[in-house]
C-alpha positions as CSV (number, residue, x, y, z in Angstrom):
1,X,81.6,169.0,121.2
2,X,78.9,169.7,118.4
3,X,78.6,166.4,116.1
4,X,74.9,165.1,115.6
5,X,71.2,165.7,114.6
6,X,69.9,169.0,115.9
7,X,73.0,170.9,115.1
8,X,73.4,169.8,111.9
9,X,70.2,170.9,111.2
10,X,70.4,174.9,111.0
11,X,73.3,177.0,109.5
12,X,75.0,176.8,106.4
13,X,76.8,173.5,105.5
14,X,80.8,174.3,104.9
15,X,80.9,176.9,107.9
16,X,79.5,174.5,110.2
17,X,81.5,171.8,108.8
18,X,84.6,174.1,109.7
19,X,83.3,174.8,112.7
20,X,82.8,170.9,113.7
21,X,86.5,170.7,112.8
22,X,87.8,173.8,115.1
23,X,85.4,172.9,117.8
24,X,86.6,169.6,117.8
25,X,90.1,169.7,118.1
26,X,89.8,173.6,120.4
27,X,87.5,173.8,122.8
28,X,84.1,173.1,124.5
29,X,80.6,173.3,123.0
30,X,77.0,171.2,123.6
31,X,76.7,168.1,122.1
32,X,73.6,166.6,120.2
33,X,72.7,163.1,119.5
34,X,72.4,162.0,115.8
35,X,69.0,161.7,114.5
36,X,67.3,158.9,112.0
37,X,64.1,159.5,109.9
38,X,62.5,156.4,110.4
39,X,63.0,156.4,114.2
40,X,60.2,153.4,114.5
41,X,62.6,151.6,112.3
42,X,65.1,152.3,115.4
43,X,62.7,151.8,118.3
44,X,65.5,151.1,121.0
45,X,67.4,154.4,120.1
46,X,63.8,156.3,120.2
47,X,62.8,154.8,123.8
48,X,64.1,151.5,125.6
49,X,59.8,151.2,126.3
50,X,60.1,149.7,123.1
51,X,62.3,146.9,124.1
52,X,61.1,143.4,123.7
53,X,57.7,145.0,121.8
54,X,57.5,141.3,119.4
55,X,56.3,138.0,120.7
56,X,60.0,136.0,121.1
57,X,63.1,137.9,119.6
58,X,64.3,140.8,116.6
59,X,66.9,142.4,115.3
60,X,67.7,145.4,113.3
61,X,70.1,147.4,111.8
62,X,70.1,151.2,110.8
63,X,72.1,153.3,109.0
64,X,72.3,156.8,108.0
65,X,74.9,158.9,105.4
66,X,73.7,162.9,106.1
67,X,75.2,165.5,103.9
68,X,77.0,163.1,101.3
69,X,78.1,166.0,98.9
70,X,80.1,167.3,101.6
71,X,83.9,165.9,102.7
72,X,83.0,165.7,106.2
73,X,79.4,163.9,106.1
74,X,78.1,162.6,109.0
75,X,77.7,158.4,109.0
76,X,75.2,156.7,111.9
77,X,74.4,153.4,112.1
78,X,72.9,151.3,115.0
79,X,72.4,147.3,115.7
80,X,69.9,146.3,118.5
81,X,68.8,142.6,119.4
82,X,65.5,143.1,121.9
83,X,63.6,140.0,123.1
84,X,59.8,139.7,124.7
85,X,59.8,137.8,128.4
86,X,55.9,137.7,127.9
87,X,55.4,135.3,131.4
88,X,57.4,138.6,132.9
89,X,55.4,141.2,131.1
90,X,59.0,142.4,130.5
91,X,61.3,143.0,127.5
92,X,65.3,143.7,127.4
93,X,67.5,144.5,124.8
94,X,71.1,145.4,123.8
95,X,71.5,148.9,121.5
96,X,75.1,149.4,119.7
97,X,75.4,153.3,117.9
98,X,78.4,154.8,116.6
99,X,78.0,158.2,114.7
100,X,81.2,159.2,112.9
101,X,81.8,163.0,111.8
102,X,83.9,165.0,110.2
103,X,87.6,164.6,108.3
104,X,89.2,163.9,112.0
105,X,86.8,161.0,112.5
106,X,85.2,162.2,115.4
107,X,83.3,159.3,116.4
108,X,80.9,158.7,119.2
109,X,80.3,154.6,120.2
110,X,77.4,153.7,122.3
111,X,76.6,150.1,124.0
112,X,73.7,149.6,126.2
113,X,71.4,147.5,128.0
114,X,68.0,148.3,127.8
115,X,64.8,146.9,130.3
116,X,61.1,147.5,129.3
117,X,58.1,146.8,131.9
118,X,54.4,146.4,130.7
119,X,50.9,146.4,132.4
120,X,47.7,147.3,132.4
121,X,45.6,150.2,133.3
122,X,42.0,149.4,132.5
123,X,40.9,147.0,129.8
124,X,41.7,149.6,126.6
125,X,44.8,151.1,127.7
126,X,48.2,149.4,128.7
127,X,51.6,151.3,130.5
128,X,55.0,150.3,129.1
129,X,57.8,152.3,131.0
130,X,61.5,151.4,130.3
131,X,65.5,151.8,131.4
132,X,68.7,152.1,129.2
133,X,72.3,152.0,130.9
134,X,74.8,152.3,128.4
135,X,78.8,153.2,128.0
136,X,80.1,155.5,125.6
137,X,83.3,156.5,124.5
138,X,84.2,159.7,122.2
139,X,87.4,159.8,119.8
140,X,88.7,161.4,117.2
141,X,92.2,160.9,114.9
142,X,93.9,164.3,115.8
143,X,96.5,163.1,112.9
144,X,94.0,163.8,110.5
145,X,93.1,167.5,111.2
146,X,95.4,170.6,110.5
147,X,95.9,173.4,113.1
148,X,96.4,177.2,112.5
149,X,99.6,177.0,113.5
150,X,100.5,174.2,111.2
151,X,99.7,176.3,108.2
152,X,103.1,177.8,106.3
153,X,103.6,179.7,103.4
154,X,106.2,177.2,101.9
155,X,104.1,174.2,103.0
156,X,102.6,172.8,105.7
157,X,104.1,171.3,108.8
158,X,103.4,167.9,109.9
159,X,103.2,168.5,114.2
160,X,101.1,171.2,116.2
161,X,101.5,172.3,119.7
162,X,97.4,172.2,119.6
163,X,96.8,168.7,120.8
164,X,94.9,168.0,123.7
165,X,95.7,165.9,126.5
166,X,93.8,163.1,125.6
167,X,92.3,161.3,122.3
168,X,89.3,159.3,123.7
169,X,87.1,160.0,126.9
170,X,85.6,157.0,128.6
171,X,81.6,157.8,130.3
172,X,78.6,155.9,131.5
173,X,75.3,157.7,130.8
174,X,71.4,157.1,131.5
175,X,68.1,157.0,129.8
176,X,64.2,156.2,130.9
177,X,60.7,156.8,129.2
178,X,57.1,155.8,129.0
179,X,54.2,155.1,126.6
180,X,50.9,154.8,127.4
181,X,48.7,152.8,124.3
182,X,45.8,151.3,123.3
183,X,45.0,149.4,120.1
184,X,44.5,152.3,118.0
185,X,47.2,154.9,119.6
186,X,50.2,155.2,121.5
187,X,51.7,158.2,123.0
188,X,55.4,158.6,124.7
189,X,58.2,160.5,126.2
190,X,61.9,159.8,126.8
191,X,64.9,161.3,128.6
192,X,67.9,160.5,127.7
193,X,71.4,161.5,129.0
194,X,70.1,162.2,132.7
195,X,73.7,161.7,134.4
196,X,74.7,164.3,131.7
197,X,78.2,163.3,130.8
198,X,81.7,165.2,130.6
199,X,82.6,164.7,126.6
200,X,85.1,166.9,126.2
201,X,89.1,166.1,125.4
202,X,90.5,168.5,127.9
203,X,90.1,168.7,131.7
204,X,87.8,172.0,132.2
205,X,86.8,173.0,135.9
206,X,84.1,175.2,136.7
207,X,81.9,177.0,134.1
208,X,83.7,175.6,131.1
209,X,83.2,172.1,132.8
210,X,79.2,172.5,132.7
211,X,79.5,173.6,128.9
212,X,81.3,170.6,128.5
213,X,78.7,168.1,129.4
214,X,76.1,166.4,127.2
215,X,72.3,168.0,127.8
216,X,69.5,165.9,128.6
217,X,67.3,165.4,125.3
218,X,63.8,165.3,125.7
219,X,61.1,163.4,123.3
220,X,57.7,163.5,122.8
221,X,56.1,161.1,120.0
222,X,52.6,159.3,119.5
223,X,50.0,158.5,116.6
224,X,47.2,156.8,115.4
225,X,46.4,154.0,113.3
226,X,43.2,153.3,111.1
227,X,42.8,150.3,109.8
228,X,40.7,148.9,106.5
229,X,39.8,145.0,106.5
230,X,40.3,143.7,103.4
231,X,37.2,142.0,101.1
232,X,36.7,138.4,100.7
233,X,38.1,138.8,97.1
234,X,40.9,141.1,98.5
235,X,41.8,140.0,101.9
236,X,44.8,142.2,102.8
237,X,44.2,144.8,105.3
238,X,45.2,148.7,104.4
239,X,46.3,150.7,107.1
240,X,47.2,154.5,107.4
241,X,49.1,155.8,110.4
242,X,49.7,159.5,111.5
243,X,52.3,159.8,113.9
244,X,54.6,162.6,115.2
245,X,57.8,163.1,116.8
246,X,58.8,166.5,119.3
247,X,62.4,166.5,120.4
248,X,64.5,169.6,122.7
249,X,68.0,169.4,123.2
250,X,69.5,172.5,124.9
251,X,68.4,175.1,122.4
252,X,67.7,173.0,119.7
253,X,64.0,172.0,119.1
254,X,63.1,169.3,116.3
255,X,59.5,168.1,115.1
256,X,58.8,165.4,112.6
257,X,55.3,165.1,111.3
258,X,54.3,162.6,108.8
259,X,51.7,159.7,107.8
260,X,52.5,156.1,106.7
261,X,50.5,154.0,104.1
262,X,50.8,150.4,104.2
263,X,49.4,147.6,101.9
264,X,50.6,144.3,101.9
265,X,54.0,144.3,101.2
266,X,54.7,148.0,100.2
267,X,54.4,150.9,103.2
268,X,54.8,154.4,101.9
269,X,55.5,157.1,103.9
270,X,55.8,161.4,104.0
271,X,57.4,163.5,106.6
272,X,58.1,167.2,107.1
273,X,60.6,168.0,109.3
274,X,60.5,171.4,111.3
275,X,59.3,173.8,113.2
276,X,57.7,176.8,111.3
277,X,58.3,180.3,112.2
278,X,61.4,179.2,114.7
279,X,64.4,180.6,113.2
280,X,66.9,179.6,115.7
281,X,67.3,175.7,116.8
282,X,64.5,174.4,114.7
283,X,63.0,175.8,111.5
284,X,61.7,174.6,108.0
285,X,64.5,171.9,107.6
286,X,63.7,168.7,105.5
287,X,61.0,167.0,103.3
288,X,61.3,163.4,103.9
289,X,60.5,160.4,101.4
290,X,59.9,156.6,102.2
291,X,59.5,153.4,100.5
292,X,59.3,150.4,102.4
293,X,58.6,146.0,101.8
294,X,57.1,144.9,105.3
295,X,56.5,141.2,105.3
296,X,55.2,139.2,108.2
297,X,59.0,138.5,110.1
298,X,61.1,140.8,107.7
299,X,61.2,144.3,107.0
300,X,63.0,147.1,104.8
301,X,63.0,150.4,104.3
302,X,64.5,153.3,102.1
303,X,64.2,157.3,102.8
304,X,65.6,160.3,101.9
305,X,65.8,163.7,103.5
306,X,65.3,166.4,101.0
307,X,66.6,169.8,102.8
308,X,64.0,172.7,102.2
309,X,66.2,175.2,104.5
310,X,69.3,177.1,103.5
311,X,71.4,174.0,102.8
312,X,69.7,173.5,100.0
313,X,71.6,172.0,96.9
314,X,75.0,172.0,98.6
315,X,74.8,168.9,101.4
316,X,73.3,166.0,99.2
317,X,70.3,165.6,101.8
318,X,70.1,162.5,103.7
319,X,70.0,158.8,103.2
320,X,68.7,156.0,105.3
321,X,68.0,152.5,104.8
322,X,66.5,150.3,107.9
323,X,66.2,146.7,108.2
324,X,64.6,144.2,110.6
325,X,64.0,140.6,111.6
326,X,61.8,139.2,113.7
327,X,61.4,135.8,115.3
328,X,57.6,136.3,115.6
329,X,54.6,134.8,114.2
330,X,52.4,137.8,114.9
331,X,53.2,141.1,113.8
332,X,52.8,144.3,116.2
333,X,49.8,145.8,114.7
334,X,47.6,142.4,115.4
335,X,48.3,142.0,118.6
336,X,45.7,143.6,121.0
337,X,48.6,144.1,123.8
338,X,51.1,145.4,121.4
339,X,52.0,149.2,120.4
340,X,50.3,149.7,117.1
341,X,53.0,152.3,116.0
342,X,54.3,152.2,112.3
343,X,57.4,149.6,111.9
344,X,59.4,152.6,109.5
């Protein structure tokens, strides 16, 4: 089925968006996962190493509206609890997703455990590898599409011969990673979708079966944080972080590149979002834009995708907001045994 981040990130808008609807209701294609801009706003869905990365418990939500001008947009939104068993060295957490695309509602609902394990490798540098089991189920409202053969000079009829044996598909999937990190920078990778599930509506056998399935996405992300004590008359710390994030799914390829600024409470933040000089499954695609409020327990967090590739002026971009709580009386980056990645 295509639905999700790195497909709806090359093309032109209304053709894939009529594709999406054809593919959908027709026939077999890769999948993608949905994607979020401030993926360290959404730690669990970048990499279950990040569960249980506070001191006690947080919570966050995320949500994402891509392509608003068009009909058939593309609505994400996650909620994840995670808390730190720091007598364990161990964090765990639960991740709930549901991505929703199209005018047939063609919606994809994750739920998942997550398990996080940390330790040391010297006195500078700490190993945090983690685990995510989760279920997901794949729908769509069949009602709500129209079919070629539905279409009638004198109107349209109300049934089709078209529909597929079955409305929902029921699978259980798998994810791991690792991060390696000191108190200045952290570098990663995660797998996810390594049981490579079956999503498709119809019972396919042998070559169209393997088409069918979900390919394993690979991730790659780090950075680097600098740090500038504050004065005695100005005793709030300034911070810049560079960070990156690499990710391959099938034949798509995606890079996001960007730097945050943070001074007590306001973190800004610029991203580009591509791969130069590919011109199939990756390319120039966005210019992103963040402004953030980052207190010590409670953050929030506004961006905006501005397309620089052909969709330009005819999806609307991409909106995102994050927020997140935690039950903590030390923040991530002051912690010597914490990740000092950006919180956006």
């Amino acid at each position: 089925m295509v639905k999700g981040g790195f497909k709806r990130l090359t093309g032109k808008g209304k053709l894939l968006l009529l594709l999406l609807l054809i593919i959908a209701s027709s026939g077999p294609a890769k999948a993608q996962d949905p994607q979020f801009s401030q993926f360290y706003a959404n730690p669990l869905y970048l990499a279950p190493s990040f569960a249980g990365l506070t001191e006690g418990s947080r919570i966050g939500t995320n949500y994402r509206n891509q392509w608003p001008q068009l009909s058939g947009n593309f609505i994400t939104y996650t909620f994840s609890y995670d808390y730190n068993f720091d007598q364990f060295n161990s964090g765990a957490g639960l991740l709930f997703m549901q991505d929703r695309a199209g005018s047939g509602n063609l919606r994809t609902t994750n739920i998942g455990l997550l398990y996080s394990y940390d330790f040391a490798i010297n006195n500078n540098w700490r190993v945090r590898p983690g685990l995510h089991f989760f279920y997901t189920e794949r729908a769509v409202d069949f009602d709500r599409l129209l079919f070629n053969d539905q279409i009638r000079p004198d109107g349209n009829m109300p049934t089709t011969i078209e529909l597929p044996p079955q409305s929902r598909v029921y699978t259980v999937d798998f994810s791991t990673s690792a991060m390696v990190y000191s108190e200045s920078y952290w570098f990663g990778f995660a797998l996810d979708h390594l049981i490579k599930p079956n999503q498709s509506f119809y019972d396919f056998e042998g070559e169209e079966f393997e088409v069918a399935k979900m390919p394993v996405k690979f991730s790659l992300f780090g950075g680097t944080k600098f740090i500038r004590e504050g004065r005695l008359i100005r005793p709030l710390a300034e911070s810049l972080q560079l960070a990156f994030l690499y990710r391959n799914q099938g034949e798509y390829n995606q890079l996001d590149l960007g730097m945050y600024w943070y001074k007590n409470p306001l973190v800004l933040g610029a991203w580009y979002r591509g791969i130069p000089g590919l011109s199939s499954g990756g390319g120039s695609d966005a210019a992103i834009f963040l402004v953030g409020y980052k207190i010590e327990q409670f953050n929030i967090g506004y961006s905006y995708d501005f397309s620089i590739s052909g969709l330009i002026g005819s999806t609307g971009g991409a909106h995102e907001i994050s927020i997140t709580y935690s039950w903590s009386s030390v923040r991530i980056p002051q912690k010597p045994t914490m990740v000092p990645c950006p919180e956006f």
